[in-house]
C-alpha positions, 0 to 999 in steps of 0.5 A: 492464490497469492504470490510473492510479497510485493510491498510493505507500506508505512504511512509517515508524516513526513516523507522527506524526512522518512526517505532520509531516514531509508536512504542516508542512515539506512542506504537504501535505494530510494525511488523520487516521490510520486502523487497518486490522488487517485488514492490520495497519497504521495509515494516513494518505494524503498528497493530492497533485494527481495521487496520493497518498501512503501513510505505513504504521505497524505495528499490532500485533506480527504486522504484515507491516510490522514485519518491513520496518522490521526491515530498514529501520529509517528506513523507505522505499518499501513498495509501489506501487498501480494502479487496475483495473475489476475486480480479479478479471479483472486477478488471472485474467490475471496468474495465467495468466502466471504471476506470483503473488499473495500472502495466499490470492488473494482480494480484501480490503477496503482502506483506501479501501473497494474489493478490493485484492490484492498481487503478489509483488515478484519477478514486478514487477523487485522491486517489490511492487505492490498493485492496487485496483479502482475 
């Protein structure tokens, strides 16, 4: 069901200060910051041959992200995510197996434009995993 690796997230504190870190002392190709208040975090993307990186900063008080940094104050590994043909199938099947998807079990847009949704980290040996359709 899944496919490729499509992302690693990361939830900094500081996003100028991570992309610094990516791109000046790492040398990677960093994208510009881009808000999503849908999901209530700013972003950038790392480009790496073969993934991408996805450093997350809060945006807003409200934003699930705070309450991570709240408990990892230097930030860390937030999610991982995996491409599928159609998210809605994927969901269907992951449903009827019993894992549990967060938020109200529909599809949102995410930052790369295509319906992401996010399973709980229980069902995934802590993990929590986001699927986005390609």
């Amino acid at each position: 069901m899944i496919g490729r690796l499509n992302h690693v997230a990361i939830a900094v504190p500081d996003l100028a200060a991570a992309t610094a870190i990516y791109r000046d002392t790492l040398g990677a190709r960093v994208s510009a910051p881009q808000e999503e208040p849908d999901h209530g975090v700013t972003v950038v993307f790392v480009e790496l041959p073969n993934t991408k990186i996805e450093l997350l900063q809060p945006l807003g008080d409200a934003s699930p992200i705070q309450a991570f940094l709240e408990r990892n104050p230097s930030g860390g590994v937030h999610h991982v995510c995996y491409e599928v043909e159609d998210i809605l199938a994927a969901r269907d099947k992951l449903k009827s197996q019993g894992a549990r998807v967060l938020g109200d079990g529909e599809p949102k847009i995410g930052a790369h434009g295509k319906p992401v949704l996010f399973l709980h980290p229980k069902n995934f040996c802590g993990t929590l995993v986001e699927l986005e359709q390609v």
